[in-house]
N, C-alpha and C positions, 0 to 999 in steps of 0.2 A: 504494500500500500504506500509504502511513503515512497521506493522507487520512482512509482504512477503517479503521484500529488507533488514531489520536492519542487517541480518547477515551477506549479502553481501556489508555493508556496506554503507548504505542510511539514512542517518540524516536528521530530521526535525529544522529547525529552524524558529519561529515564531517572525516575529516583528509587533507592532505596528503600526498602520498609522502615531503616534504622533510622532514615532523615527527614520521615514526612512533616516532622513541626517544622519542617524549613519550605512546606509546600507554600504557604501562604507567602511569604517571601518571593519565593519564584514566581509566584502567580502576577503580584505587584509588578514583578521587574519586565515581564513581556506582556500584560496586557493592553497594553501600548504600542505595539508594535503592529506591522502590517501583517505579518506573517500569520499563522493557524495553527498552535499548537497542540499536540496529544503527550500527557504527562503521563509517564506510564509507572506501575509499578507491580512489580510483579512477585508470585506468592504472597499476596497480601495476605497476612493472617496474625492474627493474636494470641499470646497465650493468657492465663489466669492472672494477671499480674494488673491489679485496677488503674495502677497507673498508664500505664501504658496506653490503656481503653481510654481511657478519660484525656489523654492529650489528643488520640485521635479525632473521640468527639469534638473536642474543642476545635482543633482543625478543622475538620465539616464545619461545625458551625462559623467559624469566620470569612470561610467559603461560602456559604449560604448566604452572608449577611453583602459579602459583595461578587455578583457573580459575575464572570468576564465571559464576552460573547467570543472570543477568539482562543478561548481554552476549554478544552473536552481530557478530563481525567479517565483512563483505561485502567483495569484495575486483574489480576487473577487471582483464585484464592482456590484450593481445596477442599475450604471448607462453606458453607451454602452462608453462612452467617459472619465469617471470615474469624469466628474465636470456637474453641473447642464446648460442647454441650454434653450437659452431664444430664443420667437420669436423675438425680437428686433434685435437680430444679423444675423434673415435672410437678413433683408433688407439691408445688408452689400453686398450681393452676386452680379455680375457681372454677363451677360450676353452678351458675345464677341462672336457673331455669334452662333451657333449651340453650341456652351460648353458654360458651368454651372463654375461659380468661387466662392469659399467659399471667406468669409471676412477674414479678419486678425485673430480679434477674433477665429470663428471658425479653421482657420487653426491651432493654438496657442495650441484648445484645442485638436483635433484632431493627433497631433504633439504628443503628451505624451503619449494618448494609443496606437499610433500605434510601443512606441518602443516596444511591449508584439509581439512577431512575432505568437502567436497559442491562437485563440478565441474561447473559447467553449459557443454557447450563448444557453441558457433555453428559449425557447420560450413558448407560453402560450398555455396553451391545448386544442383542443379539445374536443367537449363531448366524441365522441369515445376515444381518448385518455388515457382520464380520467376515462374512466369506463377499460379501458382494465388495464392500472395502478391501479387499486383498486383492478381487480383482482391477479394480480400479487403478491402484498402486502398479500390481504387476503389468499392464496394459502403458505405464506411463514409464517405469522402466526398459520396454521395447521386449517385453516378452511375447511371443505371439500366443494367440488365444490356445486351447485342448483341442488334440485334433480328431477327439473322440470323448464320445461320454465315458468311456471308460479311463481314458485320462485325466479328465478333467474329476472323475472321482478323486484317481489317486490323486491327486494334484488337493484336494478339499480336505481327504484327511491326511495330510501332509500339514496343512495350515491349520486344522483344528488341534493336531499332537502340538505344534509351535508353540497351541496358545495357550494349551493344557500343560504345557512345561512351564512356563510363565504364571499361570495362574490369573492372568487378564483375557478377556477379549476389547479390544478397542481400537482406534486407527493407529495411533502408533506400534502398537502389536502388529497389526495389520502390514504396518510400514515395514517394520523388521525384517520380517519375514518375506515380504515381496523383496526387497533389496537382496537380502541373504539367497534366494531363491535366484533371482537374476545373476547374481552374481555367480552361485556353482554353476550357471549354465554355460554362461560365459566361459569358465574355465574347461567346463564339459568341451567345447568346441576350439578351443587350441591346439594346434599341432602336436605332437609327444617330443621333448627336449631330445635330440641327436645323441646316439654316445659315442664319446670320445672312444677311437682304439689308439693304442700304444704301438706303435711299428720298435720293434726291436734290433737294439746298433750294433753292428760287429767292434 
């Protein structure tokens, strides 16, 4: 993406999880500027530590309070609410007639991802899925399609055993395996090294 936009002026900026009190700063110093920035930060995630939380709020909130029309913050995180959830703070929840009330806790933590207003979540694949993403991958490494349903079986659980030694089905799994797979073919179809004879000297 930024490749395709640098010219039209789309700047990456990458921070830290450890330097986000310093986002509001950054924010200040190019929302002035012509350009269109994406401030990214990647594996966003918290631990148990209130502090930490609480600086982050605060950031959002000052963010909030001045928003810049030529800055769009990107964010990744593992986790759906971007700090770790215990069963213990179910039992915080309320149950006032027919509605469901989160605890304090939960709201606190809920309250910070929901300032990101666009979720894009990866959900976990199916088998289908996963073989249709494997071929997609293998098709784009220059492997050419089964030249039989009978290959292309073998060829499935070949990619299923991959994912089952892994313990994941997902695209990068998918990835793996197509590259790794392109790859022995590749080597399948090289010459065989020459050997060397020794001629013997009087």
């Amino acid at each position: 993406m930024l490749a395709t936009y640098a010219k039209e002026g789309l700047r990456l900026i990458e921070v830290d999880k450890t330097d986000l009190a310093d986002l509001p700063d950054i924010v200040e110093r190019i929302e002035a500027r012509r350009e269109r920035f994406v401030v990214f930060c990647d594996d966003l995630t918290f631990d148990a530590r209130r502090g930490r939380l609480q600086g982050a709020q605060g950031c959002a909130r000052r963010l909030d309070r001045r928003p810049s029309g030529n800055v769009l913050i990107y964010a990744t995180s593992n986790r759906r609410h971007l700090l770790p959830e215990y069963m213990s703070e179910n039992l915080e929840t309320k149950h006032v007639g027919e509605e469901v009330h989160p605890g304090e806790s939960v709201e606190e933590k809920i309250s910070l991802s929901e300032r990101f207003g666009l979720w894009i979540s990866f959900y976990p694949f199916s088998q289908d899925d996963y073989l249709a993403a494997v071929g997609v991958w293998l098709a784009h490494f220059g492997v050419a399609p089964a030249r039989s349903a009978r290959d292309a079986a073998v060829r499935g659980r070949e990619a299923i055993q991959y994912a089952l030694q892994r313990g994941s089905r997902s695209g990068r799994v998918a990835w793996q395996f197509a590259k790794g797979y392109a790859g022995a073919q590749a080597l399948a179809t090289l010459p065989a090294p020459r050997r060397k004879t020794k001629r013997a000297t009087r």
